[in-house]
C-alpha positions as CSV (number, residue, x, y, z in Angstrom):
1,X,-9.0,-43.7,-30.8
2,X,-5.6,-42.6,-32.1
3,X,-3.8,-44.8,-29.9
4,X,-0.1,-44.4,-31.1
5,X,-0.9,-40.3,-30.7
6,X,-1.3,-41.0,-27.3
7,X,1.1,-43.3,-26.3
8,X,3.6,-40.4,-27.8
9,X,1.5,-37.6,-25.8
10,X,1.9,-39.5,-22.7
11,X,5.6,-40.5,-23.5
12,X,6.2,-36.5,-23.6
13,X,4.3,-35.7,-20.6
14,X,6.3,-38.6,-18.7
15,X,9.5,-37.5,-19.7
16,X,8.8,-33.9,-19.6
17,X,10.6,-31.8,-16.2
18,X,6.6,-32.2,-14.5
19,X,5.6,-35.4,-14.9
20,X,2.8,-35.2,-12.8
21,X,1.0,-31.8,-14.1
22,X,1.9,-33.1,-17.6
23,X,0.3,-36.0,-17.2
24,X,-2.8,-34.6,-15.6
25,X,-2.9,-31.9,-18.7
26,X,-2.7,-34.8,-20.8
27,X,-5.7,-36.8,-19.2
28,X,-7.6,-33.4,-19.1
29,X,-6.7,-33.0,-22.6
30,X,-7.8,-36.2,-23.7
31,X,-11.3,-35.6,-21.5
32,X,-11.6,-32.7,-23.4
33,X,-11.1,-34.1,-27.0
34,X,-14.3,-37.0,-26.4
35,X,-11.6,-39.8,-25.8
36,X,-13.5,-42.1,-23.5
37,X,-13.0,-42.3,-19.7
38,X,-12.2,-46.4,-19.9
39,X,-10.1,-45.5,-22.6
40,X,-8.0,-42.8,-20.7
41,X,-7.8,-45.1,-17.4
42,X,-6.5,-48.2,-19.8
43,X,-3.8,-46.0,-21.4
44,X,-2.2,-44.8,-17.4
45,X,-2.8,-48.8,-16.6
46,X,-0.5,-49.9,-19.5
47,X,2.2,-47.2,-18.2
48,X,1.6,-47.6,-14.5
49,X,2.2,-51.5,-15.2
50,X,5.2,-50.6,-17.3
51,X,6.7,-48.3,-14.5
52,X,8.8,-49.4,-11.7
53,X,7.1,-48.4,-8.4
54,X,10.8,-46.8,-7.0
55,X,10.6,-44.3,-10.3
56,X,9.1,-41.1,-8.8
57,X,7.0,-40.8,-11.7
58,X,5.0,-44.1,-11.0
59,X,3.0,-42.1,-8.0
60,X,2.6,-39.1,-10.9
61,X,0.3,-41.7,-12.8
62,X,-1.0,-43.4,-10.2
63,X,-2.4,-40.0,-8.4
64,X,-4.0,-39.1,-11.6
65,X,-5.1,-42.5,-12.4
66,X,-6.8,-42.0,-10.0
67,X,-8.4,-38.9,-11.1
68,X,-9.8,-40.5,-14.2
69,X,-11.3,-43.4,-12.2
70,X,-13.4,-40.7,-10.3
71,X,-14.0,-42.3,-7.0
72,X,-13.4,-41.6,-3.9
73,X,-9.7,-41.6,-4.3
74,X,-10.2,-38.7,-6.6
75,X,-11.8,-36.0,-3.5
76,X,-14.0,-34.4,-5.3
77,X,-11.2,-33.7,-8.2
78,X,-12.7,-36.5,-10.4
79,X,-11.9,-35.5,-13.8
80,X,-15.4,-37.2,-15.0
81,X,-18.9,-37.4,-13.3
82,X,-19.3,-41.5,-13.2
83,X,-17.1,-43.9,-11.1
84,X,-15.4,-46.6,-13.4
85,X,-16.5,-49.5,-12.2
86,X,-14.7,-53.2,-12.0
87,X,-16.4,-54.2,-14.4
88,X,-16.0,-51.9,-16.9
89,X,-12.2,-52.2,-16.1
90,X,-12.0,-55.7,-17.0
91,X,-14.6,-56.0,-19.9
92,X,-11.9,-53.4,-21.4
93,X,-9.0,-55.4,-21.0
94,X,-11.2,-58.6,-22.2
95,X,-11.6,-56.6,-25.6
96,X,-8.0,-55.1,-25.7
């Protein structure tokens, strides 16, 4: 994973004048280049935890965080076919 690329891809798409369709291109994008879903969901956690929740743009990564997880908070607009699970979540941040 080319971890610093997208820490600067998501920096742009955060600042940009659309936060959130930047940042949903940007999860899209990364879908679409093979970068893993856990992957994806870790790299909105680190900025959603970084992100005051009175910034406007914290509900821009929250909404498609919640995309990436594809559950039910995603309404059929999952952006992958599998649920993340719990467990998956925290076996991720174990190995971060």
């Amino acid at each position: 994973m080319k971890r610093t690329d997208h820490i600067r891809r998501f920096e742009e798409a955060f600042h940009s004048l659309n936060p959130p369709e930047e940042l949903y291109r940007l999860a899209v994008s990364l879908r679409d280049e093979g970068v893993p879903q856990i992957d994806i969901y870790a790299l909105f956690e680190q900025f959603q935890i970084a992100t005051s929740g009175d910034d406007p743009r914290f509900d821009a990564i929250a909404d498609t965080m919640d995309l990436i997880y594809a559950g039910p908070w995603a309404k059929g607009h999952g952006l992958f076919a599998t649920e993340l699970t719990e467990d998956q979540i925290i076996e991720h941040r174990k190995n971060a």
